[in-house]
N, C-alpha and C positions, 0 to 999 in steps of 0.2 A: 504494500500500500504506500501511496505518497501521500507527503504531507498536506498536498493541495488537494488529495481526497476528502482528509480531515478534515480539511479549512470549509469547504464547500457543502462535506454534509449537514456540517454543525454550524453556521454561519454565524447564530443566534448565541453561540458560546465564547466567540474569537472575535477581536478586533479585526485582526489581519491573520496572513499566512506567519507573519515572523511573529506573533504570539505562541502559536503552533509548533514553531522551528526552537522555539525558546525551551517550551515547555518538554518538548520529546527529548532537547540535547542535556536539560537537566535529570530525566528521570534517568538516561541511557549513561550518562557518566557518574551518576548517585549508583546507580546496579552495576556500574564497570562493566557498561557492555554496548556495542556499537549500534548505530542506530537501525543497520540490518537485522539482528539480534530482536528487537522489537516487530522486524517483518514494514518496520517503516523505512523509504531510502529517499533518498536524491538523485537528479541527474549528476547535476556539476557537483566537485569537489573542490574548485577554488586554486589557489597556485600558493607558491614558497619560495623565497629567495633568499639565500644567506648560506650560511654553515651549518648544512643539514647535511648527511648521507644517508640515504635509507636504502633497505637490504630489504625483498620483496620474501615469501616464502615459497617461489620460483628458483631465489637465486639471483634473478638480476638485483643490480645496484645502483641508485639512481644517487644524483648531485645537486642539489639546490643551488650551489654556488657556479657551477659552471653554466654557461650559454645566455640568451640576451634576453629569454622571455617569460623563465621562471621556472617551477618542475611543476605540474601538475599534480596534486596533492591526492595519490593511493587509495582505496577503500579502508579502512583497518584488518578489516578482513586478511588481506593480501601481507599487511605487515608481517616483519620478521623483525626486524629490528631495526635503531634510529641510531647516529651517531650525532651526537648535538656538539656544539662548538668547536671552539672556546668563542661565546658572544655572552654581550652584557646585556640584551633586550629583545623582546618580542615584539612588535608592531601589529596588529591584526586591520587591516583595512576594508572599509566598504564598499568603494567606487574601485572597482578595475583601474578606469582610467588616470588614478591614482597612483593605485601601485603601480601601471606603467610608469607613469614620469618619474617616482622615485626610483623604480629599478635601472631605469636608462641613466641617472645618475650616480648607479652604483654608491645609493646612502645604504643601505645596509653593511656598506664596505669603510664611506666614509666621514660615516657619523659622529661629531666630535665626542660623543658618551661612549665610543667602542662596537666594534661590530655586534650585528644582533641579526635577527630574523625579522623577513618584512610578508605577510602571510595576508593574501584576500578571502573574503568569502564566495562561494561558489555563486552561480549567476541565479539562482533563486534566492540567495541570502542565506544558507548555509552552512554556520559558522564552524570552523572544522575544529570543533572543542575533541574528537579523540586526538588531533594532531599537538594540542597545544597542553593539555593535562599532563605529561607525563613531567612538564617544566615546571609544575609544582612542587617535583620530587627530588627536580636535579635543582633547581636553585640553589645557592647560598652566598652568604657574605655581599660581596660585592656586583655579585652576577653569577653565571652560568659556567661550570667546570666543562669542559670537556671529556667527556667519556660515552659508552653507549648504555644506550636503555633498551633492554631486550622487553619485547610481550609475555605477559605470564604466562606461563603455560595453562593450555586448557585442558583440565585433571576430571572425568566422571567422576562420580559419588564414589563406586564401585572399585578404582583405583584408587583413591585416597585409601580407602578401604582398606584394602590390600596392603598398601604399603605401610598403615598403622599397625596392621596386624601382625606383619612379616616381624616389623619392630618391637611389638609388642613382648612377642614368642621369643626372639633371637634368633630367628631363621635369613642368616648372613646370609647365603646362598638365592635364595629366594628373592629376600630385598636389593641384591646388588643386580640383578637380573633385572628385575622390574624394574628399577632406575636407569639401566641402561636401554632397554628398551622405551621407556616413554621421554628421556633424554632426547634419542635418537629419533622419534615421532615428533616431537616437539621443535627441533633443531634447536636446543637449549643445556646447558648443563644441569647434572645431577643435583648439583647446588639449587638450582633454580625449579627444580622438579622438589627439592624440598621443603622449601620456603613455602609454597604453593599447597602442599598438603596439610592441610587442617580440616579435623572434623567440625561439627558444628559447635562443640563445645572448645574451639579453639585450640585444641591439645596436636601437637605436631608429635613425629618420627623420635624425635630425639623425649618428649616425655616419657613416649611409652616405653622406649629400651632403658632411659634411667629411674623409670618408677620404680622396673622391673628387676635391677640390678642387669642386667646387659650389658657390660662393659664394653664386651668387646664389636657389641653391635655401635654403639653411641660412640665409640673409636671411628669406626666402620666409616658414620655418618659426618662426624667434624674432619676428616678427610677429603671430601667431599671437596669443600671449603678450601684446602691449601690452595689452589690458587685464582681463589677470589679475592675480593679486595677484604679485606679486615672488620671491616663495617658489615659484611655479610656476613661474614663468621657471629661475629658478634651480635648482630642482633639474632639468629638463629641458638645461640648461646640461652639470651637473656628471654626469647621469646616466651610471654606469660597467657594462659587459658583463661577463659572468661572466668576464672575465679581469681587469677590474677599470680598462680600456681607455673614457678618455670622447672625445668627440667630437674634441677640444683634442689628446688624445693620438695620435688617426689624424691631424687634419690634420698636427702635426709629423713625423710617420714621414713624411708623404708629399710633403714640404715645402710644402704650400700656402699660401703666407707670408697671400694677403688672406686666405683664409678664417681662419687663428690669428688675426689683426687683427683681424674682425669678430667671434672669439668672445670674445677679449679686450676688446673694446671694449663687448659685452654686458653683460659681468661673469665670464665662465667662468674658472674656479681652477685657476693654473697650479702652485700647490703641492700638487695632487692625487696620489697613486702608484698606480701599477696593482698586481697580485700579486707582481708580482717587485721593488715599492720604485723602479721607475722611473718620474717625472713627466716631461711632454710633453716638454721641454728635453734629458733624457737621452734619448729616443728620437730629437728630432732629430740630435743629436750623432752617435750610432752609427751614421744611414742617412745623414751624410755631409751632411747637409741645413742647410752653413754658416749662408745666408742666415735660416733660421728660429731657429736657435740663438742670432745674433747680436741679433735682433729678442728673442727673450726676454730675455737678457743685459741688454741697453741697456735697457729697461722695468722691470727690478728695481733699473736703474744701476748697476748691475756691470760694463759694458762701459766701459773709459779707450785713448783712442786712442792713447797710447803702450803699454800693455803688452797690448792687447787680445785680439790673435792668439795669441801666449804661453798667457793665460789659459784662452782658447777652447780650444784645444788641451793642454793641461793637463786642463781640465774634460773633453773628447774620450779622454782617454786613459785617466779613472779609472773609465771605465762599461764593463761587460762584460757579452753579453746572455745570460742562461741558459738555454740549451734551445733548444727553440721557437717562445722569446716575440715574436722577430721578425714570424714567420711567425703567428702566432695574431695581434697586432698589424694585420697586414698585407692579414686576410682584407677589408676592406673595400671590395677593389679587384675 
């Protein structure tokens, strides 16, 4: 369906078609999903000029920056991935005949604030918000980094599934398989096949092998990672479930002292709190789980062998658990 279907049946609802165009491009970037996705499309898709590369999932690779008349801006569908700057700006333009006369003077080149992106909307007014979202993510500081922004991969219910499960169990064999496998369907890394998997309660690959004590699965999985940037490791590290529960958190309910070791020894932040203001150290306390609490303790240096047991048991006695949160904690097993 086009949007000018919508405009025309409902007339008595819309001002215009770009009322329409507004309302479909927010609910399809709120669901993170393109506006074909909804079964609603566009002709035009509009043009781009600046320091863009995009990689189709054909394979071909197009250049924003080379030629005299712009790239023509992809379906999303089609994406594969983007390679953005280094530019300090986005432009989004109305009038064609605009972004013509700026592109013929090469201002997206020589703009006194630093290169940027000069981006029209397609000839129905079609603003191409999947093209310009993803600059939400890469921003910072001063402007825009240069590096690429791959597409999430698109994961069934059923494969998430799977690979929680694989993780769940410790079945290495199984889960390196299927990451390889939907990697390779994806054209994307393993890393990014995992970031990507979460069930509805938020809980990722890496809770379920360290709820479980899996060590050698949760090894398996930050592996994965070596050569990502750091910031991925990391937030897949720190990644918290809608109870606010990270990986760090299950292993110490569940005393699995290596696996806290090898998350710790990652990098994973033991100063993290879940909903209820309790960090991994308070949940070992509470399940009685000396050995891991004492291991946190001694790594902050807070543990002194003369008053140590004292103190343990002191810190043991100030945390009380509210509710449920045991048990919502707990489900990992």
């Amino acid at each position: 369906m086009r949007k000018s279907n919508i405009y025309y049946q409902h007339q008595d609802l819309f001002d215009s078609q770009r009322t329409v165009d507004e309302l479909v491009d927010d609910i399809a970037l709120t669901l993170e999903l393109d506006r074909a996705d909804l079964n609603i499309v566009a002709s035009a898709k509009g043009s781009v000029a600046g320091r863009l590369k995009i990689r189709l999932r054909d394979g071909t690779e197009l250049d924003a920056s080379l030629g005299d008349a712009g790239l023509t801006i992809p379906s999303s569908a089609s994406l594969q991935s983007m390679e953005i700057g280094p530019i300090r700006w986005a432009l989004v333009i109305e009038k064609d005949a605009t972004f013509r006369s700026l592109l013929t003077s090469m201002f997206w080149q020589q703009a006194a604030h630093g290169e940027g992106l000069l981006v029209t909307v397609g000839a129905d007014h079609t603003c191409p918000g999947p093209l310009l979202n993803p600059f939400d993510r890469l921003s910072c500081g001063n402007g825009f980094p240069s590096r690429n922004h791959v597409m999430a991969p698109q994961l069934s219910e059923d494969e998430i599934d799977d690979l929680l499960y694989f993780a769940r169990v410790g079945e290495n064999d199984d889960l390196a398989e299927s990451l390889a496998i939907l990697a390779e369907r994806e054209k994307s890394s393993q890393a990014d096949i995992l970031l990507a998997a979460k069930n509805e309660a938020k809980s990722t690959t890496l809770h379920m092998a360290t709820g479980n004590g899996h060590t050698k699965t949760a090894q398996a999985l930050l592996k994965c990672f070596d050569s990502r940037p750091k910031t991925e490791k990391q937030a897949f590290l720190d990644e918290a479930n809608e109870h606010g529960n990270t990986g760090l958190h299950w292993a110490a309910l569940g005393g699995h002292l290596d696996t806290v070791k090898l998350l710790m020894e990652h990098g994973a932040s033991p100063a993290l709190a879940n909903e209820s203001n309790y960090v991994a150290l308070d949940l070992a306390n509470l399940n009685n789980q000396r050995h891991v609490a004492e291991y946190f303790l001694a790594s902050a240096g807070m543990l002194e062998a003369e008053n140590g047991d004292q103190g343990l048991a002191q810190a043991a006695a100030t945390v009380e658990l509210a509710g449920d949160e045991e048990e919502k904690a707990a489900e990992a097993a």
